[in-house]
N, C-alpha and C positions, 0 to 999 in steps of 0.2 A: 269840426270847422270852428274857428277861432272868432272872439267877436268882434275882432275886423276885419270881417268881411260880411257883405250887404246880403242878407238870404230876403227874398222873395219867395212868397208860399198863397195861394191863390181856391177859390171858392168856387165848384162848382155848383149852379140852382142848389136844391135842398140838401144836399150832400156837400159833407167836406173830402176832397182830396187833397193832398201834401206834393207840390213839389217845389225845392227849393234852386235858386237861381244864385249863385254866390259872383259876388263879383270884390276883388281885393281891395284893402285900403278906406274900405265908410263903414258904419257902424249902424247901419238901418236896414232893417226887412217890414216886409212887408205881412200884413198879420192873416191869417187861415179863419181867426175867430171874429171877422168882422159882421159884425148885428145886419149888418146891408149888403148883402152880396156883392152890390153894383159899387163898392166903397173899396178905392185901395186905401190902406191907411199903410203910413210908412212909422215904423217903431226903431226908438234906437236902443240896439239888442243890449248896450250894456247895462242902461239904466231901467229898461222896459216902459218908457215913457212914450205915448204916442205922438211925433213933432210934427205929422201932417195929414190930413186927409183929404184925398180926390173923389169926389162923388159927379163925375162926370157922366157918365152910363147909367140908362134908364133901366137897361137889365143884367142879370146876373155877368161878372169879368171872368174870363175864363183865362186869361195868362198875360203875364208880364213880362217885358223883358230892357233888362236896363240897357241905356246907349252909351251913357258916362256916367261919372260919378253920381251926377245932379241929375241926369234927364233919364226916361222910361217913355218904354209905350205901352199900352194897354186896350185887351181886345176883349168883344163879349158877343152876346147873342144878344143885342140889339143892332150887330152887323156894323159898328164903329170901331176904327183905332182912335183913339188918342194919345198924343206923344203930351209930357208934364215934363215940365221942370220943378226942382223943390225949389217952394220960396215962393211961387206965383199961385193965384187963385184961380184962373183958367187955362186950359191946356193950350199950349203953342202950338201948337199946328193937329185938324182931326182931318181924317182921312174916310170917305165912303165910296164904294162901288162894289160891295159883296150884298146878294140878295139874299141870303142867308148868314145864318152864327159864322163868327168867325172862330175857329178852334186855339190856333197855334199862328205869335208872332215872334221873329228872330230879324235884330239885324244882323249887318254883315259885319265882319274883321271891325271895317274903320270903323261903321254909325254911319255911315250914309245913305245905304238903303235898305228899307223895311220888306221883311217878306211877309206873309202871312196867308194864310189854308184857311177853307171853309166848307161847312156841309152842302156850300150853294159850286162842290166839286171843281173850284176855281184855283190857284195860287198866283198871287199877285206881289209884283214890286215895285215900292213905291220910293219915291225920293224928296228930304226935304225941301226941295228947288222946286217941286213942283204941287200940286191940286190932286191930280188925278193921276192913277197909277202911270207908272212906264214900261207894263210889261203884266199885260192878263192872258195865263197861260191856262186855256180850258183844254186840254185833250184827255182830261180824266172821265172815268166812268162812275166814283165811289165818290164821297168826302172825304177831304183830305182833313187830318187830325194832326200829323205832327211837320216839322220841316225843321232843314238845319244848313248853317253853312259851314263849306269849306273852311279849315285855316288857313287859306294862302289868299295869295294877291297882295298887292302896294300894303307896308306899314304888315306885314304878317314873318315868321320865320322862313316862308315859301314867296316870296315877292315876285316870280317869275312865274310860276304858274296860275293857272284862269280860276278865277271864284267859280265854286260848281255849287250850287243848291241840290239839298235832299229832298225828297217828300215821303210820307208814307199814309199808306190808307188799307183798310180789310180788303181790298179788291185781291190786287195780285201782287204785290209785295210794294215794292219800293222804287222809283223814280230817279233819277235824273238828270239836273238844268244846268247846262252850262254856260259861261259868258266868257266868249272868247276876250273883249276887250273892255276898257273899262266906262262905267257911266260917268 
């Protein structure tokens, strides 16, 4: 991976895991060795300099994922997203309605809508336009851990076909959610 491109690498509680989130074209990740779990800090990979830190989240961040260049959201087991932009000191918009950790957040194709899994067995989507989710889908039995979206729909290689979201959890394999039309 070349160092223009943004890698994100994330902290779970007292353990470190590794996983990297590349997005083309910036020159910042985000760092694995942060002293504060609850701290994303953003590193610019070529010179190893750190150019911002979010300590927005009271407890450990358990994943990131960028929407553009500038902007990320950021989920943890204090049951918060928060979306940042680099440059500002408080996050632009936070998001609550999981009673439990959130595990795993992905936006879609464009950046408009957040998804995001929880061990409170939930998957939720949310949109910058609005406060409270637009879409709390409970028919799970387990925690959900990961989620993913399709590449199609408006602005994708696949512009004709429906955004479909993944899930996965230990229960019984894999899920999923389709959106015939768009939000």
């Amino acid at each position: 991976m070349s160092s223009r491109h943004r890698k994100v690498e994330i902290q779970k509680q007292n353990y470190f895991k590794t996983a990297l989130f590349p997005v083309p074209t910036f020159n910042l990740f985000r760092s694995l060795l942060s002293p504060h779990p609850q701290t994303t800090i953003i590193w610019d990979a070529s010179s190893g300099h750190c150019t911002q830190q979010f300590a927005f989240h009271s407890a450990p961040a358990l994943d990131v994922d960028w929407q553009t260049n500038n902007s990320f959201a950021s989920c943890s087991t204090d049951q918060c997203i928060h979306v940042c932009q680099l440059g500002q000191d408080k996050p632009i918009k936070s998001f609550q309605g999981h009673t439990n950790e959130v595990n795993a957040i992905k936006w879609d194709p464009q950046g408009n809508l957040l998804a995001s899994c929880s061990d409170d067995m939930t998957l939720k989507i949310w949109s910058m336009r609005q406060d409270t989710c637009v879409h709390d889908l409970q028919a799970h039995s387990k925690e959900i851990y990961t989620i993913k979206w399709s590449p199609t729909g408006p602005g994708t290689n696949n512009p004709n076909m429906n955004l479909i979201l993944a899930r996965g959890n230990l229960a019984k394999g894999n899920k999923i959610c389709q959106r015939r039309t768009p939000m």
